[in-house]
C-alpha positions in Angstrom: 105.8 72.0 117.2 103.5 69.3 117.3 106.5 66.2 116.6 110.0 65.4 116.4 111.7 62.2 115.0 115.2 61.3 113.9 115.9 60.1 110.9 119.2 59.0 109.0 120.6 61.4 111.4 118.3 64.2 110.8 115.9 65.9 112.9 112.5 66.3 111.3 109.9 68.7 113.0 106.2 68.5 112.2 105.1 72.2 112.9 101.3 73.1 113.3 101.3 76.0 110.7 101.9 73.1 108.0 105.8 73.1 107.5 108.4 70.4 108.2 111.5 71.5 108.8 115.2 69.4 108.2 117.5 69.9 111.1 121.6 68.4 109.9 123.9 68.0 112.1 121.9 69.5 115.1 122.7 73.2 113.7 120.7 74.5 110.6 117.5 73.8 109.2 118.4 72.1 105.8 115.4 72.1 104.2 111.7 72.8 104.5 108.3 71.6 103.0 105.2 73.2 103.4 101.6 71.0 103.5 98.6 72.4 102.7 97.4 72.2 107.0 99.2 71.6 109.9 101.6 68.2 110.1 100.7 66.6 113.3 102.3 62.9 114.0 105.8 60.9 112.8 105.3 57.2 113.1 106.2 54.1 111.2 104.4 51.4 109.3 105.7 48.8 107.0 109.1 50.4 107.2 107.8 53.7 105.9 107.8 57.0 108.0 104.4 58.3 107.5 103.2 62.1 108.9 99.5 62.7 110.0 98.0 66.0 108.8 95.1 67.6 109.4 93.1 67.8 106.2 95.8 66.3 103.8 95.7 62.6 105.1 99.2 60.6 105.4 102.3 62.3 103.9 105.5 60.1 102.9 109.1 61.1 103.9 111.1 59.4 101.2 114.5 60.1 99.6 114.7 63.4 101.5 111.0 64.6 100.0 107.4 64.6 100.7 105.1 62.8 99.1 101.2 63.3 99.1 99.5 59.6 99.3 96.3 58.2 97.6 93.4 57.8 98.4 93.0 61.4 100.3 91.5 61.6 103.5 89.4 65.1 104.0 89.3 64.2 107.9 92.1 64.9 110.2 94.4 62.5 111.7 96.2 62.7 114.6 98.2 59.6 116.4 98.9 56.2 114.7 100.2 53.0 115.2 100.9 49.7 112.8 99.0 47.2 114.3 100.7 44.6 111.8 101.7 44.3 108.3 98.2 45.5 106.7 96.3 47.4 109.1 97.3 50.9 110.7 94.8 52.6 113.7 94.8 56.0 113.7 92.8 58.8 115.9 90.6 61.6 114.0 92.2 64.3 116.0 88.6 64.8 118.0 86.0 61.6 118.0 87.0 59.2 115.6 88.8 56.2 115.2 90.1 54.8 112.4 91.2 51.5 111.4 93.3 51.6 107.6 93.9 48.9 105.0 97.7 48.8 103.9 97.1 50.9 101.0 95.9 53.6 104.0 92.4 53.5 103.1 89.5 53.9 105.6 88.1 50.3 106.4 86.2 50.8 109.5 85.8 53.9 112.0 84.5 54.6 115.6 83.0 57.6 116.7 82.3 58.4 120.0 81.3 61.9 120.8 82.5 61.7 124.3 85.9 61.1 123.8 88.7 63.1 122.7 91.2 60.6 121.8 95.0 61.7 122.8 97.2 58.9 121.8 97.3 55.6 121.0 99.4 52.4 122.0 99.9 48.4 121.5 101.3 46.8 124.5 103.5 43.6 124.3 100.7 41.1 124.6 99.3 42.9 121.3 96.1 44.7 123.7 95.4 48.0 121.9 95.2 50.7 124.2 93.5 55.0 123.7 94.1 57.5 125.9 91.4 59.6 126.2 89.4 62.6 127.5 87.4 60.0 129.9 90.6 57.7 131.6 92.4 54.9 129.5 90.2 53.0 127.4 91.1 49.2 126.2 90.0 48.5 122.2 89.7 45.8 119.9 89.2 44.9 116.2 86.6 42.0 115.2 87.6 40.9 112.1 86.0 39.5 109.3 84.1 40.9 106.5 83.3 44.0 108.2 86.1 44.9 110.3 84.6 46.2 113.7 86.4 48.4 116.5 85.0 47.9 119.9 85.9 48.5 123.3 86.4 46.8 126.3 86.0 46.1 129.4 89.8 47.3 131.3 91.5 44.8 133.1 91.5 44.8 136.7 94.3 46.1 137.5 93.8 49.2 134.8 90.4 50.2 136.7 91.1 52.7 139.4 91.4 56.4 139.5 92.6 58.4 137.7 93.2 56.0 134.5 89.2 55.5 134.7 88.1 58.7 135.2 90.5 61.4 134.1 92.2 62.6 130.8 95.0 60.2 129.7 97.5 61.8 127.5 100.2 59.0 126.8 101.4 55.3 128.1 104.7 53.6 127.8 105.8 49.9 128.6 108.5 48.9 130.1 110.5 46.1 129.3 109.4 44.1 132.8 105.5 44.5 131.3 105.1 47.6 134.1 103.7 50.6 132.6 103.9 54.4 132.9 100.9 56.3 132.2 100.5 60.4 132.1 97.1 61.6 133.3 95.6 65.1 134.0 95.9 63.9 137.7 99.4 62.2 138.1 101.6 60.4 136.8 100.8 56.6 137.5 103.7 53.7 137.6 101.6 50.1 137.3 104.0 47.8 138.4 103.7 43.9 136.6 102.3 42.4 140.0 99.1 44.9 139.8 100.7 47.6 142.3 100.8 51.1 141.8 102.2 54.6 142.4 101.2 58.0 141.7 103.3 61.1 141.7 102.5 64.3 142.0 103.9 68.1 142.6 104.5 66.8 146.3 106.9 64.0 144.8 109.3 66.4 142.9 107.4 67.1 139.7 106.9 70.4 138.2 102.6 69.5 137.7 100.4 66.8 138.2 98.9 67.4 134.6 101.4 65.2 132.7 101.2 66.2 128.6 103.9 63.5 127.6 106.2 60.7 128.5 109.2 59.7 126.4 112.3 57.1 126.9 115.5 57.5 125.8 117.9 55.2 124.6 119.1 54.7 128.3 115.8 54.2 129.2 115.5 57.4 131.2 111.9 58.5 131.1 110.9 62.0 130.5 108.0 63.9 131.7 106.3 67.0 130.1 104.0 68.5 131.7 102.5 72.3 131.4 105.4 73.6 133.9 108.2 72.3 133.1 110.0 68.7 132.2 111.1 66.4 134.7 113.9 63.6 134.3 113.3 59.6 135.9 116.3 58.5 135.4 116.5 54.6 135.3 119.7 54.0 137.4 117.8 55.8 140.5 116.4 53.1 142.9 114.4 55.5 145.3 110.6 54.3 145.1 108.3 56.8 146.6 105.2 55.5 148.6 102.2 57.4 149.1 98.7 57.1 150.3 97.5 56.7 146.5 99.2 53.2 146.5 96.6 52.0 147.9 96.4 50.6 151.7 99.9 52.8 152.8 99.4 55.5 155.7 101.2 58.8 154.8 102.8 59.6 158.4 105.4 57.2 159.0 107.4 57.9 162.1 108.9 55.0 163.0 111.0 52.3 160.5 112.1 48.6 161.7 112.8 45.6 159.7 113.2 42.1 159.6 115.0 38.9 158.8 112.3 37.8 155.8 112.7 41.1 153.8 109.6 42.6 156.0 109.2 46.2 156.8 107.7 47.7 159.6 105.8 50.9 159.8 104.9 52.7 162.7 101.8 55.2 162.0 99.0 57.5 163.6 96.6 55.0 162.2 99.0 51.8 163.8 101.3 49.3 162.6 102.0 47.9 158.6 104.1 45.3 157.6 105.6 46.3 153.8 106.6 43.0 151.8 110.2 44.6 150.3 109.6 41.8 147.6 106.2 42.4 146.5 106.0 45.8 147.7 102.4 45.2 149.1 101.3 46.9 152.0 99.2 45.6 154.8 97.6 46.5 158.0 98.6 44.7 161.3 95.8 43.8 163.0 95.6 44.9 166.7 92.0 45.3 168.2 92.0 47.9 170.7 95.8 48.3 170.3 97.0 51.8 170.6 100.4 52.8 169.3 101.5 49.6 168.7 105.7 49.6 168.5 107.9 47.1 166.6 110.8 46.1 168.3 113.8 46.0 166.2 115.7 43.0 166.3 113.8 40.4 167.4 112.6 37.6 165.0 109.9 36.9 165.4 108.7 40.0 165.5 107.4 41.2 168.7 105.5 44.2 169.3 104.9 46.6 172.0 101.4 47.9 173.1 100.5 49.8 176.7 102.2 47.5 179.5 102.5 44.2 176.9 104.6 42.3 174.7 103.3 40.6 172.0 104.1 38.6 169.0 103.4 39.1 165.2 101.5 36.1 163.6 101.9 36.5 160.1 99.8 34.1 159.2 96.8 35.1 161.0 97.8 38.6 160.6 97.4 39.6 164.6 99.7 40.3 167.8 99.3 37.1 170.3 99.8 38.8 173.3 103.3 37.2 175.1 104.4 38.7 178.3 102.9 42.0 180.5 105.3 44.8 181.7 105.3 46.0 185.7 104.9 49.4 183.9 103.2 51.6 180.9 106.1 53.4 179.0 105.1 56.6 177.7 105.6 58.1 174.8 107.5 55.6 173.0 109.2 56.6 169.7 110.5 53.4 168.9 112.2 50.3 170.3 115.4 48.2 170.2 116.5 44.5 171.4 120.3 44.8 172.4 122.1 41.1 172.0 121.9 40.7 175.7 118.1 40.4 175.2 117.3 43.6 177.0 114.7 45.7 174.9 115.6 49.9 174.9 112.7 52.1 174.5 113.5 55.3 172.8 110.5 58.1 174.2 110.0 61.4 174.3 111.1 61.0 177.8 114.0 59.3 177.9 115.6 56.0 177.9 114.1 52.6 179.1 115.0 49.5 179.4 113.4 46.7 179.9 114.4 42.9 180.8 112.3 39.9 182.4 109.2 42.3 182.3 110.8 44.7 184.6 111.1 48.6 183.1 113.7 51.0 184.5 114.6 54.7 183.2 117.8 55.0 182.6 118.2 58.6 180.7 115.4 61.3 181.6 116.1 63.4 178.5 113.8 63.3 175.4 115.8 60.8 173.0 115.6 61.5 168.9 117.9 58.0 168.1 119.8 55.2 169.0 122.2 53.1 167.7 124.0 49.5 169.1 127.6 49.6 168.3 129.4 46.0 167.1 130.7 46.5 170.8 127.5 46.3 172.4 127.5 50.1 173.2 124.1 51.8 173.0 124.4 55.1 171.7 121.6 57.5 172.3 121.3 60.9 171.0 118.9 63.7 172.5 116.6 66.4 171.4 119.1 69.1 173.0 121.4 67.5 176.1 124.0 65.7 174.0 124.8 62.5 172.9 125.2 59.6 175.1 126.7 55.9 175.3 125.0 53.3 177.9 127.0 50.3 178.8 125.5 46.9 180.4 127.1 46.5 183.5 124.2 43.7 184.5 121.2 43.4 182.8 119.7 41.0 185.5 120.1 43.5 188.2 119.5 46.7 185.9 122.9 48.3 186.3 124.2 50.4 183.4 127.0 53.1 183.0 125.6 56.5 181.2 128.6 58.3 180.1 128.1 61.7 178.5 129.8 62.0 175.2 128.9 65.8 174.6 131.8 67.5 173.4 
């Protein structure tokens, strides 16, 4: 099967061994026509609803019939699109191009043996795009009196791996101007500001060689790939994140936000800040900094390193170092400023708090979360000794009531 379309509320199937079979009412085949080669591509130009053969040029489907059209081409045609009113681009199935008048005649062709040309596509801004063998590949006609097809250079934000260097087997827009775009290595999501995603098998698809991409009428968007098909379904508002975005660290194992839609990321590698607008990633710089913390909570930001406090500077991009503790907390997992403007420090070895610069353990077992409750509770739960609540008797004197909630 090498196509499908619907039509007037029929299914028609372009099959390789030359037939095209008429599926009514989704049950029974109601007729069949047989080419003289295989029927490759539906598409649509001037209204009409052309098929793509391999040695029988463009067939009509008119009137519920098939009709040969004049002049024949002897070289096979794969993909097409309708550029405008009189010219149709069309692929020659292995290393041709071709670019045909409105009567479907050849008026120019490209032939570039190291391409094998998948599919073809015009964007919204009219840019003609091929997906090749060799990565995604940006054309152009010159007009005049010898129409010319070139290509060009990709834009920017087109050239990075894999949609420069690997086999690109189909591209779709979205109505924002993002794109999706199947490769042998991923399927990449360019987003209208220049970012980008990739998913893989590790992301919940059944291969990372992606053979198609459709939408539907609810602009879901459907992936087939070699193993299986995979459903995006545009209602879902998960975005994955991965270290083929770009700048983004892979082992996350801290989360804390902020007051102007910023996300913080606590890493191995150290701390990034994740603009939840823009979704752009950056590094925070800290120079000899290990294990930097973000303290939830506090705006502006400040940040925990060794036996210091410091403060975020977004627009220099650094900590400014603020105040020094009368102790290094170890093993910090994350940290939390409670109203009363005493920070909690979540570690693998318990519970610390800290206020005026002075740190005091207050729960020696190895802590997985915490929460504040609207009452001013903190709630901390352990590894494997319970859950417990910590009340703020005095924060200026450090006295705090640990009550054991275990059941």
């Amino acid at each position: 099967i090498n196509s499908i379309i619907e039509k007037d509320g029929k299914l028609l199937i372009a099959e390789n061994n030359g037939a095209t079979d008429v599926i009514q009412n989704s049950i029974t085949i109601q007729k069949r026509y047989t080419a003289a080669s295989p029927v490759n591509i539906f598409g649509i130009h001037n209204n009409r609803l052309l098929l793509s053969t391999d040695a029988n040029g463009f067939l009509e489907y008119k009137n519920d019939s098939l009709i040969t059209l004049r002049p024949a081409i002897e070289a096979p045609i794969g993909d097409f699109i309708s550029l405008n009113d009189t010219l149709l681009l069309s692929t020659g199935m292995e290393s041709y191009l071709f670019l045909h008048k409105n009567d479907l005649s050849i008026q120019a062709s490209l032939e570039n043996p190291r391409l094998y040309f998948s599919s073809l596509m015009q964007d919204s801004k009219k840019r003609i795009w091929a997906c090749t063998s060799a990565g995604l590949q940006l054309l152009q006609i010159e007009s005049g009196n010898k129409p010319r097809i070139v290509f060009t250079s990709l834009p920017a934000n087109f050239n990075f791996s894999p949609l420069n260097n690997s086999q690109i087997t189909s591209m779709i827009e979205e109505q924002d101007g993002g794109f999706w775009i199947g490769t042998s290595n991923g399927l990449v999501h360019l987003l209208p500001n220049g970012n980008f995603s990739i998913y893989k098998e590790k992301d919940g698809l059944p291969s990372s060689n992606i053979s198609s991409l459709y939408f539907d009428r609810e602009k879901n968007l459907w992936i087939g790939t070699p193993l299986g098909l995979a459903k995006w379904v545009s209602t879902n508002n998960v975005v994955f994140f991965n270290t083929e975005s770009g700048i983004f660290k892979n082992d996350v194992f801290d989360i804390s936000s902020s007051d102007d839609q910023k996300i913080y990321l606590k890493t191995v590698h150290g701390l990034q800040e994740l603009d939840f607008v823009t979704k752009e990633f950056k590094n925070i710089s800290a120079p000899g900094i290990h294990y930097p913390i973000a303290v939830t909570g506090t705006s502006p930001l400040l940040i925990n390193y060794a036996d210091q406090l410091g403060v975020l500077d977004n627009n220099k991009n650094r900590i400014v170092p603020l105040a020094r503790l009368d102790s290094t907390i170890p093993g910090i997992l994350s940290a939390h400023k409670h109203p009363s403007g005493t920070i909690f420090f979540v570690t693998f070895y318990g519970v610390y708090a800290v206020h005026n610069g002075s740190v005091k353990k207050i729960l020696p077992y190895r802590i997985i979360c915490m929460a504040v409750d609207k009452s001013g509770h903190i709630w901390a739960g352990t590894w494997q000794d319970g859950l417990y609540r910590i009340t703020i008797k005095n924060s200026e004197e450090g006295l705090y009531e640990i009550t054991d909630m275990t059941a």
